[in-house]
C-alpha positions, 0 to 999 in steps of 0.5 A: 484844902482839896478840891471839889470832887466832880459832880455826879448829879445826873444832867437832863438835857430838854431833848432826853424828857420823854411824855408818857401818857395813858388815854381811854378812847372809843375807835369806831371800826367801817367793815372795810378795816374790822378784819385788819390788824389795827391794835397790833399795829398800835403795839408794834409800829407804834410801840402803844401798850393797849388794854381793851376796855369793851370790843364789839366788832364784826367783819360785816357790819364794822364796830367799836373798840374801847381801848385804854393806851399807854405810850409816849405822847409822840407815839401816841399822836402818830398812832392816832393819824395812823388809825385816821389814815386807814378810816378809824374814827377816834374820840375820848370815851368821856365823849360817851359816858354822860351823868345828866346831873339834874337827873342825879339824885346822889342817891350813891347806889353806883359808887359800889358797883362801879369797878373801876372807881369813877363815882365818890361821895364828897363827905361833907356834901354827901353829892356823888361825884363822877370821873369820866377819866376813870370810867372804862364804859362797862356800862353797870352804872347805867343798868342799876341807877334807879333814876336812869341819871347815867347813859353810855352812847356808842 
């Protein structure tokens, strides 16, 4: 009999995983930092892809920025000190997208008008259910809902 040839199977050794995640967030901007180069910096320093979500700033008042990153966990954490450290307050849009669900009715007008698919009927219960994770704020869910059950608070 011959030997066992030697195992090719790749080896993962606990330091080589790497966490990427993906993470919606509201960056609220003073006017002292809106004419700086933050987002570039989130892309080049701390090699976060961003795609902008909804963006109202202006040098003399500050604003907010929605954004949706996506990166390794680390970058992602040392990113976000970043924009702590230069006065950018953070918080997850889920924070500012609010159903009030004894104000919803399930009446289902916002399932087809949401772009980003955050509203699903459940089949069985006919309920509209919502997920804020999916929700990129745009903000039409609030316009056409008959009841005003949806509200987006920046």
């Amino acid at each position: 009999m011959g030997k066992n040839p030697p195992s090719t199977s790749p080896c993962i050794h606990f330091l080589d995983v790497v966490t990427m995640i993906t993470k919606r967030i509201v960056l609220h901007f003073p006017h002292r930092v809106a004419d700086q180069p933050i987002v570039y910096k989130l892309a080049k320093d701390y090699d976060l892809e961003f795609n902008i979500l909804k963006a109202y700033i202006t040098p003399e008042e500050g604003g907010l920025l929605v954004l949706e990153l996506h990166g390794e966990s680390k970058n992602y954490n040392q990113g976000i000190q970043y924009l702590t450290g230069v006065g950018v307050k953070t918080q997850p849009l889920s924070q500012d997208v609010i159903r009030n669900e004894t104000r919803c009715s399930h009446c289902g007008v916002c399932v087809p008008l949401c772009p980003a698919g955050a509203f699903v009927v459940e089949p069985s219960t006919r309920e509209v259910h919502f997920d804020d994770a999916k929700c990129i704020a745009c903000g039409l869910c609030v316009k056409f809902c008959p009841i005003r059950a949806m509200e987006v608070r920046f």
